[in-house]
ZALUMZA-268384 format. One line per 5 residues: for each residue x negated, y, z of N, C-alpha, C. Coordinates in steps of 0.2 Angstrom, whole numbers, plus 5000, padded with zeros to 4 digits. Layout:
# ZALUMZA-268384
X/Y/Z/X/Y/Z/X/Y/Z; ...
# end
This chain:
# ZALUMZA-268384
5020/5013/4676/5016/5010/4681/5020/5004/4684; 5018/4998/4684/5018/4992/4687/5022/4993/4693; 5026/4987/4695/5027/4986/4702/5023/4985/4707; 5018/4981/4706/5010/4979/4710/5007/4987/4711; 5006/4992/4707/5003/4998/4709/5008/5000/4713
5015/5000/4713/5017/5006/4717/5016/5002/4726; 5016/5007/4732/5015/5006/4739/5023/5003/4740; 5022/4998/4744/5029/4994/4747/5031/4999/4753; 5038/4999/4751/5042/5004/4756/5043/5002/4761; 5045/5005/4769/5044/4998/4774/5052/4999/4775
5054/4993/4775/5063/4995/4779/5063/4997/4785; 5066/5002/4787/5065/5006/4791/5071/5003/4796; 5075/5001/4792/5081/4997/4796/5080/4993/4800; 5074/4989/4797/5071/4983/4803/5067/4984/4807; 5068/4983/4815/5065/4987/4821/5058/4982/4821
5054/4987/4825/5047/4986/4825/5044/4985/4831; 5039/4982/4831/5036/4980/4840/5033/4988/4841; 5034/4989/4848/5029/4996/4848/5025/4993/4851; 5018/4998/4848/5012/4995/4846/5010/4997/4856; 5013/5000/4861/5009/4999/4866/5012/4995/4870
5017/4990/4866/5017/4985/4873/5013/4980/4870; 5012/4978/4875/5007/4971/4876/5012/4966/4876; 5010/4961/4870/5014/4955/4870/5010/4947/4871; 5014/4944/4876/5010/4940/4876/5007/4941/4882; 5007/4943/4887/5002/4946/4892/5004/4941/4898
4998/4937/4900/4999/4934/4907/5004/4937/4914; 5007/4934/4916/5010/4936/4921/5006/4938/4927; 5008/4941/4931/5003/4943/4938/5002/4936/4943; 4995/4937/4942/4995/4928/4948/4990/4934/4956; 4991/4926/4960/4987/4929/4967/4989/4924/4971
4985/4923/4975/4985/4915/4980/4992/4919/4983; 4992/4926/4984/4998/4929/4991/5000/4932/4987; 5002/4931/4981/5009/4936/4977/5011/4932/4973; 5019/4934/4975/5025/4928/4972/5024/4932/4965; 5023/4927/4959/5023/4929/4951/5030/4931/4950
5036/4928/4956/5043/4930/4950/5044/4937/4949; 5040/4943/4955/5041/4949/4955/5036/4955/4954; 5031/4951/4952/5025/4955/4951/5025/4963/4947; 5030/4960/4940/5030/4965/4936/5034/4972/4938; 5039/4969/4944/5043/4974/4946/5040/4980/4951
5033/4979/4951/5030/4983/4955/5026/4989/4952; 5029/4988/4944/5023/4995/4940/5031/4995/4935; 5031/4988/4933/5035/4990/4926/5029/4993/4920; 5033/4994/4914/5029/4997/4908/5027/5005/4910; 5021/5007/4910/5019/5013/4909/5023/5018/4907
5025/5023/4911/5028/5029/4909/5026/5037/4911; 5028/5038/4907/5024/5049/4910/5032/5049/4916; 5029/5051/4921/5032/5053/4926/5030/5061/4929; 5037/5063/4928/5035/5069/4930/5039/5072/4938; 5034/5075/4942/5034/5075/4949/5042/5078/4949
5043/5078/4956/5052/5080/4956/5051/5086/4959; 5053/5091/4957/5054/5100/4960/5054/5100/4966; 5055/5104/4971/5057/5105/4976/5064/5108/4977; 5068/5104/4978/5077/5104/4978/5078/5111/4983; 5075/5116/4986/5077/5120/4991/5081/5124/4989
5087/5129/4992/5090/5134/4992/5085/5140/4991; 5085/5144/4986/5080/5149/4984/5080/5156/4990; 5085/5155/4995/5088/5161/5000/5086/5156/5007; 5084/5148/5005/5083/5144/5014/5078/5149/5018; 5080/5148/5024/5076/5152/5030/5075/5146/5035
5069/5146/5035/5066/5141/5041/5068/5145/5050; 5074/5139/5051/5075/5141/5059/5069/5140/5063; 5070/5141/5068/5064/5141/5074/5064/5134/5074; 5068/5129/5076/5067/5122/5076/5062/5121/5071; 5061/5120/5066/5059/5119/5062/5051/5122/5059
5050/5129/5062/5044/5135/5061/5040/5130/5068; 5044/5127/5074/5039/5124/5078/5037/5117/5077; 5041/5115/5073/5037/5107/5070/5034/5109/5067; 5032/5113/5061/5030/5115/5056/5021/5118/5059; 5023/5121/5063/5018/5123/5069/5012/5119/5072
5017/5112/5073/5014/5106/5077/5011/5101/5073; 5013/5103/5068/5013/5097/5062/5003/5101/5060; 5003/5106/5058/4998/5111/5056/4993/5110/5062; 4992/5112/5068/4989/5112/5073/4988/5103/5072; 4990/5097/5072/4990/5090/5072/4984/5088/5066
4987/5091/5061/4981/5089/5055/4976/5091/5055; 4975/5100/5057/4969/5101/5058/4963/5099/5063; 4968/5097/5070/4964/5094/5075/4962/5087/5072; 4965/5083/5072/4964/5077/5066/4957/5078/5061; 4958/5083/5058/4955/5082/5052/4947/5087/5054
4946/5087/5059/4939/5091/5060/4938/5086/5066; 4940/5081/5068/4937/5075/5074/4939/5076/5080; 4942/5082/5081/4943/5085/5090/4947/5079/5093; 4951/5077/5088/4959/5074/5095/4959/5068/5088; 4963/5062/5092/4965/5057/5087/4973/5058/5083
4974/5054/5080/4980/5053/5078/4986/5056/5082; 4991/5061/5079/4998/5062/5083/5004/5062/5079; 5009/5059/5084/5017/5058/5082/5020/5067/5082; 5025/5066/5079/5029/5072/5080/5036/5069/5079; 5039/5069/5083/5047/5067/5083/5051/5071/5078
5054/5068/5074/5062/5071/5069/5067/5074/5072; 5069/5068/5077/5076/5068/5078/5079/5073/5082; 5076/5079/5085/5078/5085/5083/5082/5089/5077; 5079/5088/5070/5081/5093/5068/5087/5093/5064; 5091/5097/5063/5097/5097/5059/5096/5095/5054
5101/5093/5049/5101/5091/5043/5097/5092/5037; 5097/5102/5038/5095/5105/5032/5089/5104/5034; 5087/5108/5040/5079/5107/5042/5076/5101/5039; 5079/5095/5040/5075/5090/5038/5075/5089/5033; 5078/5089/5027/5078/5090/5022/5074/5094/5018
5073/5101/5020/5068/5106/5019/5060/5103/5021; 5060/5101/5026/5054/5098/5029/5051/5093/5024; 5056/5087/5021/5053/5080/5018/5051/5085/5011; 5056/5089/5007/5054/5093/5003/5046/5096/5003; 5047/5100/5009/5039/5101/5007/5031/5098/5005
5033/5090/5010/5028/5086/5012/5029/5080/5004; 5035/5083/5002/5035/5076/4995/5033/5069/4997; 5034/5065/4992/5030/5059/4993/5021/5056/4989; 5019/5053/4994/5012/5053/4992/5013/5042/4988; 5008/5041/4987/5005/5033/4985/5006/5027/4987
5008/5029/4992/5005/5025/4996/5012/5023/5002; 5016/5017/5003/5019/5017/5006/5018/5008/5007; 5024/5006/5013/5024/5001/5018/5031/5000/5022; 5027/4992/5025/5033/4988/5029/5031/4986/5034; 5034/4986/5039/5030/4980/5047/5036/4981/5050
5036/4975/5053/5040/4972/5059/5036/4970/5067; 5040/4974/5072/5035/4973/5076/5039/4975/5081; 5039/4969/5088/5046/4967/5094/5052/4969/5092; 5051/4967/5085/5062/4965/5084/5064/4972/5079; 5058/4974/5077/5058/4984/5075/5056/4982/5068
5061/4985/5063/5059/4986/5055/5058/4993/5054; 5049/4993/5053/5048/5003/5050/5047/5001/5045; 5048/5007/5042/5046/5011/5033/5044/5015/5033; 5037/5013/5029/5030/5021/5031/5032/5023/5025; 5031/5028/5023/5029/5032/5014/5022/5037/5019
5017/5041/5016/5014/5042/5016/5015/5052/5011; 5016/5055/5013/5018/5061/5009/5011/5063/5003; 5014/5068/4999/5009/5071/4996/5003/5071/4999; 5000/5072/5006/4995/5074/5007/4992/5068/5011; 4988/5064/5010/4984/5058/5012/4982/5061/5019
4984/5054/5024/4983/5055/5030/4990/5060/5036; 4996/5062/5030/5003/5061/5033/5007/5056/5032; 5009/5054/5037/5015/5049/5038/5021/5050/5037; 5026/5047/5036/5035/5047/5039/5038/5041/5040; 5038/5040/5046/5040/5032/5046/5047/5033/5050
5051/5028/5048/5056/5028/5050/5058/5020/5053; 5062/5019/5058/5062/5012/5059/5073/5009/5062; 5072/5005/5060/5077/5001/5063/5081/5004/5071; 5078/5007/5074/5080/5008/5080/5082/5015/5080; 5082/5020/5075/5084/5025/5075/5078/5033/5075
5071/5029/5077/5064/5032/5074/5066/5034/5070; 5062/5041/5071/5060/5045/5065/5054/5049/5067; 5049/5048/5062/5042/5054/5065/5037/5056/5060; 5034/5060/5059/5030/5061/5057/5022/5058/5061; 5018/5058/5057/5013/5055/5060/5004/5056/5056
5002/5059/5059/4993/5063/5058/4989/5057/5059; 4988/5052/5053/4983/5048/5057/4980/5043/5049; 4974/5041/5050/4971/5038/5043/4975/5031/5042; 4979/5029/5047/4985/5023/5045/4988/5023/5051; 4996/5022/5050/5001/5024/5054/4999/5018/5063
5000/5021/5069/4998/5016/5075/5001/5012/5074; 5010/5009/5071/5014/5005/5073/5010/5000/5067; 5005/5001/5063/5001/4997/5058/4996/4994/5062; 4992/4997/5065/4988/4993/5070/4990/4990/5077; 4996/4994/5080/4997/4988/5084/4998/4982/5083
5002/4981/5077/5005/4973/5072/4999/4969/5071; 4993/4974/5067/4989/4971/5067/4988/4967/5072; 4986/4969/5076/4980/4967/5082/4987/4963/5087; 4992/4960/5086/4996/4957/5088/4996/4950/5086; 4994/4950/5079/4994/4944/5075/4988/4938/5078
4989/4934/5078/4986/4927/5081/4978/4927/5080; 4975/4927/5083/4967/4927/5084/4965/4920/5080; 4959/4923/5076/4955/4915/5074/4949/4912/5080; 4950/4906/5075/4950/4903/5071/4957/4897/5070; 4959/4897/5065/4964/4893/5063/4964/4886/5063
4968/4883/5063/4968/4875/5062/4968/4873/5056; 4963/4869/5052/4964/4864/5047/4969/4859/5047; 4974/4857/5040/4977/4852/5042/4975/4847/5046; 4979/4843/5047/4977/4836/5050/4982/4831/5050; 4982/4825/5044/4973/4824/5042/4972/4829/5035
4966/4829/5034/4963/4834/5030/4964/4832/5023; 4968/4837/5018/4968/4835/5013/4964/4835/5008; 4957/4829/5008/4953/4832/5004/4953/4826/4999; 4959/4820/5001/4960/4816/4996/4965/4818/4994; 4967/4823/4992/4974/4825/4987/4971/4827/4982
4974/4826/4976/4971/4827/4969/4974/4836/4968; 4970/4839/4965/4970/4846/4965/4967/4850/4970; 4965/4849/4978/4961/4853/4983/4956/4855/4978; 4951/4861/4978/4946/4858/4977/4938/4861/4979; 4944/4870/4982/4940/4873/4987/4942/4876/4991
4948/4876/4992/4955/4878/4998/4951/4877/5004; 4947/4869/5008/4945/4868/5014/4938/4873/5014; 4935/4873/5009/4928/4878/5010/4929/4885/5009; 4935/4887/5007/4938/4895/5008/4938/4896/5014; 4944/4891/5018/4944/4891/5025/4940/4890/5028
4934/4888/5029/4930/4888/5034/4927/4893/5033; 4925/4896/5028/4921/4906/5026/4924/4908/5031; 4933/4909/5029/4936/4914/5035/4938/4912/5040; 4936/4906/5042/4936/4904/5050/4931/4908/5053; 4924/4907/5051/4919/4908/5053/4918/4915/5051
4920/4920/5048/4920/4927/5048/4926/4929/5053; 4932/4928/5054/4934/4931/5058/4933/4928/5063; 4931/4924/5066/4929/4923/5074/4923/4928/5074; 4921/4927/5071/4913/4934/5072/4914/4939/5074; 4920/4943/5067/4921/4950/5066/4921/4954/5072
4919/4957/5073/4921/4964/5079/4922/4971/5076; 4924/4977/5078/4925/4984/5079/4918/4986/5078; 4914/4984/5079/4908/4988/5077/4903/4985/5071; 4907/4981/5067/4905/4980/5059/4906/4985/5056; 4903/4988/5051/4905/4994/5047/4909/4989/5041
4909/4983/5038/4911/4982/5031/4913/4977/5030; 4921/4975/5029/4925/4970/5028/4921/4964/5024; 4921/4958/5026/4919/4952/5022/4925/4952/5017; 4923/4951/5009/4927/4950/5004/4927/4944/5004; 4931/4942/4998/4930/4933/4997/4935/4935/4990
4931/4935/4984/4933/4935/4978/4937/4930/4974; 4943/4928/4975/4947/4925/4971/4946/4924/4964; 4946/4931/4960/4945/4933/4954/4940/4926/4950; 4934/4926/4954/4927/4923/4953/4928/4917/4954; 4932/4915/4957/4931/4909/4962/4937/4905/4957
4937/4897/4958/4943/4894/4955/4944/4893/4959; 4951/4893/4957/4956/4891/4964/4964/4887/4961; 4964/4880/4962/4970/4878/4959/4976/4878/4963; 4981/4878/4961/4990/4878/4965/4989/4877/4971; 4985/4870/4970/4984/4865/4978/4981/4868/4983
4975/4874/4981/4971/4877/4983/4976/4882/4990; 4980/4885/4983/4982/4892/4985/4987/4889/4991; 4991/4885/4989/4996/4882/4993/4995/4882/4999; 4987/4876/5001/4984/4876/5006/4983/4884/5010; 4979/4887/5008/4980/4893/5010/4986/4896/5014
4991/4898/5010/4999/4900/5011/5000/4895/5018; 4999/4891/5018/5001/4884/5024/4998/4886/5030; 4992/4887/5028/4988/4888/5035/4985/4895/5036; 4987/4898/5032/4986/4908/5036/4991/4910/5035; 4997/4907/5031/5003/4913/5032/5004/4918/5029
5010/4922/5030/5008/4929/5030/5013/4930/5034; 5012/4939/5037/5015/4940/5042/5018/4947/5040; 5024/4950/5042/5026/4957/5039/5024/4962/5040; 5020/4960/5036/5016/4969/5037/5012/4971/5028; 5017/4974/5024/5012/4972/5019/5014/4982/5017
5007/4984/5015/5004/4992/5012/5005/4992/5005; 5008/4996/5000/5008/4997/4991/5004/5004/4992; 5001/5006/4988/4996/5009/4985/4996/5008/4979; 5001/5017/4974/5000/5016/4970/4995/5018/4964; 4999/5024/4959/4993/5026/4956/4995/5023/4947
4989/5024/4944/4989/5020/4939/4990/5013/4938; 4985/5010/4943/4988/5004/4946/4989/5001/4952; 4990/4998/4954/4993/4996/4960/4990/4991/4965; 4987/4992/4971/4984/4989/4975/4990/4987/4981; 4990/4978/4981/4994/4977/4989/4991/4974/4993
4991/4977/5000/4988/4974/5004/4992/4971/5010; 4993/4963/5010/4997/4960/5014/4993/4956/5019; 4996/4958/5026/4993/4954/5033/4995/4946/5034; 4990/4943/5032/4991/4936/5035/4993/4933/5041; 4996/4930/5045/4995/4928/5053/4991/4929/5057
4985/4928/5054/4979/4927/5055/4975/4935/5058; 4974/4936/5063/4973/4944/5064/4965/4945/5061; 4964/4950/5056/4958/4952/5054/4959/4948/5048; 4962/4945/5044/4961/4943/5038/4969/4944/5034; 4967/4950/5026/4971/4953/5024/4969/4951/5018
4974/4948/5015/4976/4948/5008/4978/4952/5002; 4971/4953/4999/4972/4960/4993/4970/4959/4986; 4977/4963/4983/4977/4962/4977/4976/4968/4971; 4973/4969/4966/4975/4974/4961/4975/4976/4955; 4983/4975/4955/4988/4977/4947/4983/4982/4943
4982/4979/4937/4982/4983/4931/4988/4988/4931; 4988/4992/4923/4996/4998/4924/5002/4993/4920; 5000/4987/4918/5002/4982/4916/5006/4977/4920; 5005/4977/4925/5009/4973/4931/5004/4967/4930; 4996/4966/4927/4992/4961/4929/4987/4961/4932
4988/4956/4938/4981/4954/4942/4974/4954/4940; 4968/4962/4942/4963/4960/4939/4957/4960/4943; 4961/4961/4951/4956/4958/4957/4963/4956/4962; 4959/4948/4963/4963/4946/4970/4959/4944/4977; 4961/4945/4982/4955/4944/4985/4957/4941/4992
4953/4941/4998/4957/4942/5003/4949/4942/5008; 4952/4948/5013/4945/4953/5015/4947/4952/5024; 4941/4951/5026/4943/4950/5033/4940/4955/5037; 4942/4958/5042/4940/4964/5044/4945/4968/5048; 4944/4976/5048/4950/4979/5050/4955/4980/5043
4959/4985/5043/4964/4986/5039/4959/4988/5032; 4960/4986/5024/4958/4988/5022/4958/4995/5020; 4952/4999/5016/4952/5005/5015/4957/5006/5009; 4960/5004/5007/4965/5004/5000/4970/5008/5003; 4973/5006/5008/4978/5009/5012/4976/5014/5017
4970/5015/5018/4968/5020/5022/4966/5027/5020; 4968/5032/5024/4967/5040/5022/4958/5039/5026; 4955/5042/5023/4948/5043/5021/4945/5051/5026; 4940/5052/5028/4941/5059/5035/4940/5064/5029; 4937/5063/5024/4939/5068/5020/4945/5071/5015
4948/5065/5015/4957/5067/5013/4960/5071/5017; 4958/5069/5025/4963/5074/5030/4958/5078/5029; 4953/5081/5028/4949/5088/5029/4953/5092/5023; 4955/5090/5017/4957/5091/5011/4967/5092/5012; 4969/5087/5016/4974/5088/5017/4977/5093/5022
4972/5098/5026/4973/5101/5031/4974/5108/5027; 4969/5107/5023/4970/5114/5018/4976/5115/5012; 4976/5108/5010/4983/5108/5005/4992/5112/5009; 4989/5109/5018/4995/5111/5022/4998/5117/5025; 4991/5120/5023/4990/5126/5026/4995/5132/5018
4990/5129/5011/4993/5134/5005/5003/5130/5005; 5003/5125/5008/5012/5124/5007/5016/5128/5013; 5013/5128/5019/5018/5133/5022/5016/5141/5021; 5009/5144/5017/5009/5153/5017/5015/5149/5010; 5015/5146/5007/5021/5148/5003/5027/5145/5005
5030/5143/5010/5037/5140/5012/5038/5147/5018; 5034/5149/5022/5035/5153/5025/5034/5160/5028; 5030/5163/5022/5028/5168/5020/5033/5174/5018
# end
């Protein structure tokens, strides 16, 4: 047999691209996401497997902890059948282990955040069951928290500067590169002056669709700002919702599993639902809370 008939062996010693990364792949863009960091919000896809429950096999839930545990169950239910709004439940009672037993039970959920608000740095996570909270803050807070987005999220909100905003001055619409920056702006001038509390559905403004150059985006960044308060929502991919200055206009964006931009947007309204527990999450998570303590407490 011929060397042409026989099949080429592969050297095996020479390393090989793996066929599931994507090479070549655009970086993450968005008028309100800085690209140097983008991919550090997913990284490469990996099987992640959830983390056990750390407990002592012999832990006995003290009374501190059977009455949070208590409060917490009655909070979600009342919550989640419409009786009573949103409630806090304070930490900083419980002793070490307790609290530790406590986060273990509620794990972590998707969805987590940042805001700044009268000099105060919180950190939401959102636990396994959509529509609880753990926020902890700067000032030595700590609480749990029943509500379809944490209050210290809407008071910030609604803190932030009322529209309508100011156009530069003078207007740059002789600068080479504008080219719909000043007509974006005036959409969401004129929708958040409108907006109120008894609209059912955020006005969108599709980036994706729309061209938008540097100059554009820049503009934007200049005259709405952002302001600290930004929501991650994970998942397979990743949605971030970041507050502008501008009260009722949020900047939303959403990663592929790739760390790439494949909707950016910015939606004027109240809090986006990306980041919001849904009334049927907390009806779902009132019963998931109910099978976690007949087994922690049983």
């Amino acid at each position: 047999m011929s060397d042409p008939d026989l099949i080429p062996l592969t050297d095996l010693e020479q390393p090989r691209e793996n066929p599931m990364i994507w090479n070549g792949e655009e970086p993450a863009q968005g008028v309100f996401l800085d690209t140097g960091d983008a991919l550090d919000l997913l990284g490469t896809p990996t099987l992640q497997i959830p983390p056990q429950p750390r407990l002592p096999i012999d832990f006995e839930p003290g009374p501190e902890l059977r009455t949070t545990l208590a409060d917490l169950r009655s909070a979600l239910h009342g919550t989640a059948s419409g009786g009573e709004p949103g409630r806090c439940i304070e930490l900083g009672h419980l002793d070490a282990l307790s609290l530790q037993a406590l986060l273990e039970m509620l794990g972590e959920g998707e969805v987590c955040g940042n805001v700044s608000l009268d000099g105060v740095s919180y950190t939401l996570n959102e636990s396994v069951l959509p529509g609880l909270w753990q926020g902890q803050g700067s000032d030595g807070s700590h609480w749990l928290e029943v509500a379809a987005v944490p209050q210290v999220v809407c008071r910030a909100a609604s803190s932030l500067r009322s529209a309508s905003v100011s156009l530069p001055d003078p207007l740059p619409e002789s600068l080479p590169g504008v080219m719909n920056g000043l007509a974006v702006l005036a959409e969401i001038n004129e929708h958040a002056s409108a907006w109120h509390e008894g609209m059912q559905n955020n006005r969108v403004l599709n980036f994706t669709l729309l061209p938008m150059s540097p100059e554009d985006q820049q503009l934007l960044l200049d005259v709405l700002g952002r302001a600290d308060l930004v929501l991650e929502s994970g998942g397979f991919g990743n949605c971030k919702v970041m507050a502008t200055t501008v009260r009722h206009v949020w900047a939303v964006q959403y990663l592929n599993a790739m760390g790439k931009t494949i909707l950016d947007t910015i939606e004027v309204g109240r809090i986006p639902d990306a980041a919001v527990a849904a009334p049927q999450d907390l009806e779902d998570s009132a019963s998931r809370l109910d099978e976690i303590l007949d087994t922690y407490l049983s």
